[in-house]
TORKOL-4160 file (C-alpha; in steps of 0.2 Angstrom, whole numbers, padded with zeros to 4 digits, m for minus):
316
<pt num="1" X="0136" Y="0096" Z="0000"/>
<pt num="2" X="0123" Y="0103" Z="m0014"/>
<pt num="3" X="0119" Y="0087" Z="m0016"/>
<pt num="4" X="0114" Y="0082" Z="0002"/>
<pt num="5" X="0104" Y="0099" Z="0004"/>
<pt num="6" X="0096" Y="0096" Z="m0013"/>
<pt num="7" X="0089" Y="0080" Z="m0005"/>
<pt num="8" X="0084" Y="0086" Z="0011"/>
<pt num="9" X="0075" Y="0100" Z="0004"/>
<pt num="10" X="0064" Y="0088" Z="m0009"/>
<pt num="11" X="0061" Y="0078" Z="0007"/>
<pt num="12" X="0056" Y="0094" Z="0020"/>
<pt num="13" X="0043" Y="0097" Z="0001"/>
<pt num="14" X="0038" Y="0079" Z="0005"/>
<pt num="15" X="0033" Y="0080" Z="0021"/>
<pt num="16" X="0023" Y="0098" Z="0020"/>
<pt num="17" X="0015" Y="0087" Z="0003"/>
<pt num="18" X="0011" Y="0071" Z="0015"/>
<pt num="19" X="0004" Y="0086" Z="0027"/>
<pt num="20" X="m0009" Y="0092" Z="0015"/>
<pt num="21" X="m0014" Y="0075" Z="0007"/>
<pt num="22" X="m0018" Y="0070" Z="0027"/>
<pt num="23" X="m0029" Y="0083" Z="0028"/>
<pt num="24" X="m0037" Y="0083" Z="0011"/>
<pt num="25" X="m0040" Y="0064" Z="0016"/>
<pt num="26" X="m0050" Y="0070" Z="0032"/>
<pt num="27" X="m0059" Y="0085" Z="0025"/>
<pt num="28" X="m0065" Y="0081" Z="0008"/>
<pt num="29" X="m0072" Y="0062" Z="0011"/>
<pt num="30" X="m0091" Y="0059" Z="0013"/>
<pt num="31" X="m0099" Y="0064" Z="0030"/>
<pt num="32" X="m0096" Y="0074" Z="0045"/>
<pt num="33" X="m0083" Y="0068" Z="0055"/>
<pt num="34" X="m0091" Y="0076" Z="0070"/>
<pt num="35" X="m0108" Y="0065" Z="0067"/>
<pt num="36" X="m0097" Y="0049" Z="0063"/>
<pt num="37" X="m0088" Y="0052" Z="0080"/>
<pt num="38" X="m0104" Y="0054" Z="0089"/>
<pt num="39" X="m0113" Y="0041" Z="0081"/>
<pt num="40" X="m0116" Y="0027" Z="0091"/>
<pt num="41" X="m0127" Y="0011" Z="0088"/>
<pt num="42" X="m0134" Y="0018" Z="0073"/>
<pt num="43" X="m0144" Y="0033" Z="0081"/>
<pt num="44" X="m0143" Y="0048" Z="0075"/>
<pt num="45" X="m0135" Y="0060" Z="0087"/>
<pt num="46" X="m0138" Y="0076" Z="0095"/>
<pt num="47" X="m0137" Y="0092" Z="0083"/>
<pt num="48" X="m0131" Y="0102" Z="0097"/>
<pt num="49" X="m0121" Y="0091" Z="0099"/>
<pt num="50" X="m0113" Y="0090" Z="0085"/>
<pt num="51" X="m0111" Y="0109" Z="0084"/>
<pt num="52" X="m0100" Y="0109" Z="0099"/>
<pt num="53" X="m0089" Y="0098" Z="0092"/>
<pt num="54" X="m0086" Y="0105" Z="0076"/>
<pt num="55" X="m0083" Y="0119" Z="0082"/>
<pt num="56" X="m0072" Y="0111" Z="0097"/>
<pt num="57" X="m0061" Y="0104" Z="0082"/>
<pt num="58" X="m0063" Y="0119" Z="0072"/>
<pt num="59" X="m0072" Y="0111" Z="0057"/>
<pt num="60" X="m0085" Y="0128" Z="0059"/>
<pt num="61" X="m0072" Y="0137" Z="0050"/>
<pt num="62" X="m0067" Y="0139" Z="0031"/>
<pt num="63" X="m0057" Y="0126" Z="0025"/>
<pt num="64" X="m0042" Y="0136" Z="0020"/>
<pt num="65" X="m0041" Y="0145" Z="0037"/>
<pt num="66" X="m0042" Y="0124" Z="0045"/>
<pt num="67" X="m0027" Y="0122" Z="0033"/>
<pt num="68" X="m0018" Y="0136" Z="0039"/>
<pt num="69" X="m0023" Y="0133" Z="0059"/>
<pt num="70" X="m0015" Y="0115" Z="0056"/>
<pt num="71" X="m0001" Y="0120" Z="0048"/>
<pt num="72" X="0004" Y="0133" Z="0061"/>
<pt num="73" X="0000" Y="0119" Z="0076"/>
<pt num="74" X="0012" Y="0105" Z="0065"/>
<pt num="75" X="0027" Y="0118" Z="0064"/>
<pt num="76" X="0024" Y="0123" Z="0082"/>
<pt num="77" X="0025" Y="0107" Z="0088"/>
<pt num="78" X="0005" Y="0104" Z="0094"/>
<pt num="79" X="m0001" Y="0090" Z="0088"/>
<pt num="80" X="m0018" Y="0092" Z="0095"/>
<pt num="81" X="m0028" Y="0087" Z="0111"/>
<pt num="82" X="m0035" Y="0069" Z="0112"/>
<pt num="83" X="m0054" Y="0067" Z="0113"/>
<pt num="84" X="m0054" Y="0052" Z="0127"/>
<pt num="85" X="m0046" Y="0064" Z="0140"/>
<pt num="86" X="m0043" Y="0079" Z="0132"/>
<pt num="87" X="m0022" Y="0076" Z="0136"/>
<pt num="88" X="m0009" Y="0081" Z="0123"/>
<pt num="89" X="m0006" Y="0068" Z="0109"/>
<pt num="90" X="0013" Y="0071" Z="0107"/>
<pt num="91" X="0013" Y="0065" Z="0126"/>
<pt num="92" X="0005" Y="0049" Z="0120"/>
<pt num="93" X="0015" Y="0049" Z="0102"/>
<pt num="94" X="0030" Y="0051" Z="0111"/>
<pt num="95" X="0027" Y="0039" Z="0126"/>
<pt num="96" X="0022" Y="0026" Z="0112"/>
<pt num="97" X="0034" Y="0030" Z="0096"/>
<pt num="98" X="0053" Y="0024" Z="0103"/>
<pt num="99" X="0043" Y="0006" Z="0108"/>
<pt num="100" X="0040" Y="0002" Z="0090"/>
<pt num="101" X="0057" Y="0012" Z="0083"/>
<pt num="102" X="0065" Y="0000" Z="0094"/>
<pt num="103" X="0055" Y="m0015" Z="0089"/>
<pt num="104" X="0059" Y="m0010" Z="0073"/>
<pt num="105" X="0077" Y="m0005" Z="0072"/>
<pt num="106" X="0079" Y="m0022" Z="0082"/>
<pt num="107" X="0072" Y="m0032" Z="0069"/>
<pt num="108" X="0080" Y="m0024" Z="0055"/>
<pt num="109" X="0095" Y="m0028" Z="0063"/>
<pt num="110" X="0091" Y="m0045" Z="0065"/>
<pt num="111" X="0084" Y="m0048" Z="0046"/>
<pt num="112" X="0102" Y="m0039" Z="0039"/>
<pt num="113" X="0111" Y="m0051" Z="0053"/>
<pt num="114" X="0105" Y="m0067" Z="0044"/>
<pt num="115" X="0100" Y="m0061" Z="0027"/>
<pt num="116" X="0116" Y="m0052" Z="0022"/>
<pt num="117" X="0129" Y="m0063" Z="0027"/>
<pt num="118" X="0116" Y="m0080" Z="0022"/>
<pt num="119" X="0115" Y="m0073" Z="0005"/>
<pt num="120" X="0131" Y="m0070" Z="0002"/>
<pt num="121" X="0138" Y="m0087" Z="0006"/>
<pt num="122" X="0122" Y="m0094" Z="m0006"/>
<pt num="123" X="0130" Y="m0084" Z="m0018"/>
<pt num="124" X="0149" Y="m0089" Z="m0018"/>
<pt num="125" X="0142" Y="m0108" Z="m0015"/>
<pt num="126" X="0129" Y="m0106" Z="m0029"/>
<pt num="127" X="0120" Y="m0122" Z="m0033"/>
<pt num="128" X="0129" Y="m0129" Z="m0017"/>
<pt num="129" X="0120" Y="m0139" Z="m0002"/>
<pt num="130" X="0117" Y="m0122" Z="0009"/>
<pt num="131" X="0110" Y="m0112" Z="m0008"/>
<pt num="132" X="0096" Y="m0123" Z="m0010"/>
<pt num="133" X="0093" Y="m0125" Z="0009"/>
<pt num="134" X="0093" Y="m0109" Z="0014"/>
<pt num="135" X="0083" Y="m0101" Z="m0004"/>
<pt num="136" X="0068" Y="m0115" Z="0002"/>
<pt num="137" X="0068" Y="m0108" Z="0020"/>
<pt num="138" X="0067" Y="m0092" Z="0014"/>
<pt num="139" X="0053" Y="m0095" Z="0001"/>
<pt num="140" X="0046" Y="m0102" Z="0017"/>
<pt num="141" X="0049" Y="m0087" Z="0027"/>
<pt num="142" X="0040" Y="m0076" Z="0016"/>
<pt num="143" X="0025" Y="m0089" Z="0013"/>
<pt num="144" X="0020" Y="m0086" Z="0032"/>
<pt num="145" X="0009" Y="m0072" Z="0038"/>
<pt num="146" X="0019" Y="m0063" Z="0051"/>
<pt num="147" X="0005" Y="m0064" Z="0064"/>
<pt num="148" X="0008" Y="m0085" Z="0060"/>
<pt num="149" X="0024" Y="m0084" Z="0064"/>
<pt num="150" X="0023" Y="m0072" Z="0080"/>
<pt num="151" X="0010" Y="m0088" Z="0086"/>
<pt num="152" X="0022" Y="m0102" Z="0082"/>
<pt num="153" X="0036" Y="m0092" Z="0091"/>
<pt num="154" X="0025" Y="m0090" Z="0106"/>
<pt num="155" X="0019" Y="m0108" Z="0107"/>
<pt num="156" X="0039" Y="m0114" Z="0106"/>
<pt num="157" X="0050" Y="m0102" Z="0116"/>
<pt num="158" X="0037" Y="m0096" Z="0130"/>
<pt num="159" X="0023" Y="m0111" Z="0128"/>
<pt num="160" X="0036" Y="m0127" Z="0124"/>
<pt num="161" X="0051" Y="m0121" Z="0130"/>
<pt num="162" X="0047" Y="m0108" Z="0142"/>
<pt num="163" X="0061" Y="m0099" Z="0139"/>
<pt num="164" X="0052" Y="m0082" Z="0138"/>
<pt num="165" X="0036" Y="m0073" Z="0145"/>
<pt num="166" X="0022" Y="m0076" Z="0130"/>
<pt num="167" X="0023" Y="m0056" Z="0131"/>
<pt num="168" X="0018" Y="m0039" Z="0139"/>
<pt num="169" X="0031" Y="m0024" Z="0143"/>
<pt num="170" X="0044" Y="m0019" Z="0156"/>
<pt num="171" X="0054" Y="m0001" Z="0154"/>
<pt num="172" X="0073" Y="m0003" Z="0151"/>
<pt num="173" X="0077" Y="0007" Z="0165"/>
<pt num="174" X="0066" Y="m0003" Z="0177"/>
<pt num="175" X="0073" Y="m0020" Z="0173"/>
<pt num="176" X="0083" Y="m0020" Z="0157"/>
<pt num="177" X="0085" Y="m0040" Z="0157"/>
<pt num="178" X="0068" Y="m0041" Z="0158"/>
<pt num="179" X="0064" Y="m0029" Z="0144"/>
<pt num="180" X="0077" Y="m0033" Z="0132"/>
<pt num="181" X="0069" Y="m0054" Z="0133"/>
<pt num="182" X="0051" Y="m0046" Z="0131"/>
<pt num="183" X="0060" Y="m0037" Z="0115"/>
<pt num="184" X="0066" Y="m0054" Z="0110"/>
<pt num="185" X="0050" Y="m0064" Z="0101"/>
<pt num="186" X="0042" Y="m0048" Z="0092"/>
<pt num="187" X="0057" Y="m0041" Z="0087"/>
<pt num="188" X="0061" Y="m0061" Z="0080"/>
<pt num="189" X="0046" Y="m0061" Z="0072"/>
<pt num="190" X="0048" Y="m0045" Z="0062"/>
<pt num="191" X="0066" Y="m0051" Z="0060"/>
<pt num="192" X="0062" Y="m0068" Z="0051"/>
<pt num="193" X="0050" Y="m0060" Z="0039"/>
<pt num="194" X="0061" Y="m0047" Z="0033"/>
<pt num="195" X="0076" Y="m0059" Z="0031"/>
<pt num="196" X="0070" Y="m0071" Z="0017"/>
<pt num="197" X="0071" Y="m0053" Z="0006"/>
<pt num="198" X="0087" Y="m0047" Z="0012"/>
<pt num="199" X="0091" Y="m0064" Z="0009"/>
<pt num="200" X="0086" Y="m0065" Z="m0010"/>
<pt num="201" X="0092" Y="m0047" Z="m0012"/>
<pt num="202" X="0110" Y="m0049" Z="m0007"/>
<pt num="203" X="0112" Y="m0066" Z="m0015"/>
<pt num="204" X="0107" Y="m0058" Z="m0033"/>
<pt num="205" X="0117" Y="m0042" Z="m0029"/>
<pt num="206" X="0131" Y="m0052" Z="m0027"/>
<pt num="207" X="0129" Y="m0065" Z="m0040"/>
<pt num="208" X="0128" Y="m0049" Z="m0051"/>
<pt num="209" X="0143" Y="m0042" Z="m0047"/>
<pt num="210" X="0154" Y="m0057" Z="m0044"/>
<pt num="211" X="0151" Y="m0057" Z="m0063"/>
<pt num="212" X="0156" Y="m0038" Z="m0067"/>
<pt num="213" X="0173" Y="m0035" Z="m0077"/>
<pt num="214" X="0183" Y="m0024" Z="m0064"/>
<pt num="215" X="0181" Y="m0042" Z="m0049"/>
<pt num="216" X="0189" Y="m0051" Z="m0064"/>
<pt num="217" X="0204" Y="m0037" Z="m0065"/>
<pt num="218" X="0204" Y="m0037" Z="m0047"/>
<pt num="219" X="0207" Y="m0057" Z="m0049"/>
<pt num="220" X="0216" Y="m0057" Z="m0063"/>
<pt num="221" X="0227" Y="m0046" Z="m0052"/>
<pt num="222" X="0231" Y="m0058" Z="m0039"/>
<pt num="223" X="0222" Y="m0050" Z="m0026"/>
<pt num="224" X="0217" Y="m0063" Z="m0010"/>
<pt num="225" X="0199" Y="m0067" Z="m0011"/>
<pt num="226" X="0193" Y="m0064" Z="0007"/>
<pt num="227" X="0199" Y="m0042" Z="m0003"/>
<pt num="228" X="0190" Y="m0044" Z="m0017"/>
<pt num="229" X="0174" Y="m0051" Z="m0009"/>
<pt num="230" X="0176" Y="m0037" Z="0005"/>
<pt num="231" X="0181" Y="m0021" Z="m0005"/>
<pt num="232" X="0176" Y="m0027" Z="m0022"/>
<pt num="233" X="0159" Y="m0038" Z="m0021"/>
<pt num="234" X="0151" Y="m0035" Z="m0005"/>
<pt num="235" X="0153" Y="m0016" Z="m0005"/>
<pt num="236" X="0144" Y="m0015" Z="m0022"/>
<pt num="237" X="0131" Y="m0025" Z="m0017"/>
<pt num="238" X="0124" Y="m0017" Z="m0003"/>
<pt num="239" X="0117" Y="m0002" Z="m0013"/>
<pt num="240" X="0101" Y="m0014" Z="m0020"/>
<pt num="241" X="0102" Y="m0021" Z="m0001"/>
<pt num="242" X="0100" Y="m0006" Z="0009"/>
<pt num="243" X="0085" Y="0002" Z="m0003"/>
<pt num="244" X="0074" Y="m0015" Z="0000"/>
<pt num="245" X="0079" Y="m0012" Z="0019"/>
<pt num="246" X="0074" Y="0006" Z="0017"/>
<pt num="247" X="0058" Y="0000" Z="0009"/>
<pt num="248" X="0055" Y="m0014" Z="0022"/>
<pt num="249" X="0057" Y="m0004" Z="0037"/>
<pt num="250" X="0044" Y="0009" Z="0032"/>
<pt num="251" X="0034" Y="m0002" Z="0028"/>
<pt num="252" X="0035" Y="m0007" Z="0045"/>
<pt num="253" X="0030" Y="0007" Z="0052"/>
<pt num="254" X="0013" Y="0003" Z="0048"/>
<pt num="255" X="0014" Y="m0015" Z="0048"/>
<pt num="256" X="0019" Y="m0019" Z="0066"/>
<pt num="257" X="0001" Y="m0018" Z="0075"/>
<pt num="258" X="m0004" Y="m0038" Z="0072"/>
<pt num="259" X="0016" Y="m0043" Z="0080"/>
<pt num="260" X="0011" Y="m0027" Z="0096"/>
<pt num="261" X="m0008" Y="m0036" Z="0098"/>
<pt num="262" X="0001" Y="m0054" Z="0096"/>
<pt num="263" X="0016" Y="m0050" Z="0109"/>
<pt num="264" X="0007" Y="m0035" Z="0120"/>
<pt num="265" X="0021" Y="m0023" Z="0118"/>
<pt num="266" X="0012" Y="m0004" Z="0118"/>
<pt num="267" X="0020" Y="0004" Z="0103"/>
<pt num="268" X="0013" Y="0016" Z="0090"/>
<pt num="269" X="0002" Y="0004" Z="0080"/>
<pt num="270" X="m0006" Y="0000" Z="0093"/>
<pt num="271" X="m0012" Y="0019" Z="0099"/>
<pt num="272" X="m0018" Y="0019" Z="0084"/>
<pt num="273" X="m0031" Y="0003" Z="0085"/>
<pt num="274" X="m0037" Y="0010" Z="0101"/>
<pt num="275" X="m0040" Y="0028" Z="0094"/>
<pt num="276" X="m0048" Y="0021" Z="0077"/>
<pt num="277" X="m0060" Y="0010" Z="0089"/>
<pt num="278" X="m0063" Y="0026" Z="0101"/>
<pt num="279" X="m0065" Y="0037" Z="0086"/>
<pt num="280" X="m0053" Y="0049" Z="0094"/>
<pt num="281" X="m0052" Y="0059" Z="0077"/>
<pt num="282" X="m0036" Y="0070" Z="0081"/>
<pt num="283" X="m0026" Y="0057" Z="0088"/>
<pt num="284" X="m0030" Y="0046" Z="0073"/>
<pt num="285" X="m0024" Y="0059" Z="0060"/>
<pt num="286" X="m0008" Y="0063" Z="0074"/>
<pt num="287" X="m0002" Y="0045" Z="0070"/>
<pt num="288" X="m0005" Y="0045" Z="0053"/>
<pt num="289" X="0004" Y="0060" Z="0048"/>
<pt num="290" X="0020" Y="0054" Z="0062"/>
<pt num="291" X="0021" Y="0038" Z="0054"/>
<pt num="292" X="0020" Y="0048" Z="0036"/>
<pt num="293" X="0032" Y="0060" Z="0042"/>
<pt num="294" X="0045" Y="0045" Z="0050"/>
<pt num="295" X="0043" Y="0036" Z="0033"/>
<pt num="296" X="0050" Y="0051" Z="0023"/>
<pt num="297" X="0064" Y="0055" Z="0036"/>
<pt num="298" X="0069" Y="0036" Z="0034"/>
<pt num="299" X="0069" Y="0038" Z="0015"/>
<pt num="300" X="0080" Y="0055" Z="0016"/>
<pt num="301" X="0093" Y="0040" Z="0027"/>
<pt num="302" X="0092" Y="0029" Z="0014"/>
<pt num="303" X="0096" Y="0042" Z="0001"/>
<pt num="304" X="0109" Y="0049" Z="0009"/>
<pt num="305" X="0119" Y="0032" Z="0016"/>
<pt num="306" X="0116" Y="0027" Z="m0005"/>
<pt num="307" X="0128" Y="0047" Z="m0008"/>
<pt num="308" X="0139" Y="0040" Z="0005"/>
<pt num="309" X="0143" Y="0020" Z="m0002"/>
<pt num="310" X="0142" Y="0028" Z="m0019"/>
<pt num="311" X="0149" Y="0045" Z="m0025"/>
<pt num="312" X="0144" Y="0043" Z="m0043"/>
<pt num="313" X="0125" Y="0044" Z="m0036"/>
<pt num="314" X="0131" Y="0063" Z="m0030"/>
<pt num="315" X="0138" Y="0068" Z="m0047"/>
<pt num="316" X="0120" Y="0063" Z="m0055"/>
């Protein structure tokens, strides 16, 4: 139990350190953000102006009482007042955030559904027909932008085949067939790019461990091989597996908005094009420090699933 609150109290340390770099980043760069976000067409803009919104977003004040003013905002839950119509961004952040979660979570289930079990047979047929098949089609995969490959899956399944809409959005609760074939192609596309890794990982995991002294006792013992390839081999090789999902699906986070623009589907990514090309200065930094924020909470996951597959990590 030490072990678990140990990490989720370096993780909360994160977080508040994330915070702070976010705001260093905004405050101590060259230029005032209040003239960048009036500037328009290169003309100078009006002094008065200027003053109104600095002091609208509070940049009048010390630096170290802006800190403390964010800070008290972030804990309190207010994540600021957009500048386009002066609603609440958390309305917006959480109106837009469970669109890419779910892209995401969707894809990553889709990459671990073909890479894990792909890489594992490549493995236990190593050399073999599918081994060289598959590890060309995953060099392949990773080879292709992912914007590429959202275009090619457009042009087959809703251009060719027309088995799909090309893209756009429909709520779950207003037509859940409907939204669950608009999830289909993004979530496909994220899906494909992230297998060829989970792929490669799990395929040297298990090649690793097939090789380890204590599957040879297992062996050695007579026990079946569909046991030892379960309870033996697959188990310890999912920890190098489930840190390069970790890693993948953060990545993601920030990553999704050419798959959103290609496909249409109104997640986080893009909120955060449309408020850098408004200049919407709170929202932006809103959706940076969420996105921060969900990264570290995804790592504290992947720390904590690595204490649960292996006890030996919580004795460290």
């Amino acid at each position: 139990m030490s072990w678990f609150l140990k990490r989720i109290g370096l993780s909360i340390l994160l977080v508040w350190i994330v915070a702070s770099i976010v705001f260093l980043a905004i405050h101590f760069v060259p230029g005032d953000p209040a003239e960048l976000l009036l500037s328009t067409s290169g003309f100078a803009p009006d002094p008065v102006a200027v003053e109104e919104l600095r002091r609208r977003l509070g940049l009048d004040q010390p630096v170290l009482v802006q800190y403390v003013n964010d800070f008290q905002r972030l804990l309190s839950g207010d994540l600021g007042r957009s500048m386009k119509d002066d609603s609440p961004i958390i309305d917006a952040i959480a109106r837009r955030l469970p669109r890419t979660l779910e892209l995401i979570v969707a894809a990553g289930l889709m990459g671990i559904l073909i890479g894990v079990p792909a890489g594992t047979y490549a493995a236990i047929r190593r050399g073999g027909l599918f081994d060289r098949v598959a590890s060309a089609l995953s060099a392949l995969g990773l080879a292709v932008p992912v914007f590429v490959m959202g275009t090619l899956i457009v042009l087959l399944f809703a251009q060719t085949l027309r088995w799909v809409p090309a893209g756009g959005y429909v709520a779950f609760d207003r037509d859940p067939w409907q939204h669950l074939t608009m999830l289909a192609m993004p979530a496909l596309t994220i899906g494909l790019h992230l297998a060829p890794v989970v792929f490669r990982v799990t395929r040297a995991a298990v090649l690793d461990v097939t090789s380890r002294d204590y599957v040879r006792t297992a062996r050695a013992k007579g026990v079946g091989p569909p046991r030892v390839l379960v309870h033996h081999v697959v188990r310890n090789a999912l920890m190098p597996v489930v840190t390069v999902v970790g890693l993948q699906l953060g990545g993601l986070l920030g990553g999704t908005v050419l798959v959103e623009f290609v496909f249409n589907w109104p997640g986080l990514s893009g909120l955060l094009v449309e408020s850098v090309s408004s200049r919407d200065y709170p929202e932006v930094v809103a959706i940076v420090l969420t996105i921060s924020i969900l990264f570290v909470g995804l790592n504290l996951v992947i720390d904590l699933l690595y204490g649960a597959l292996d006890p030996r990590v919580r004795r460290r």
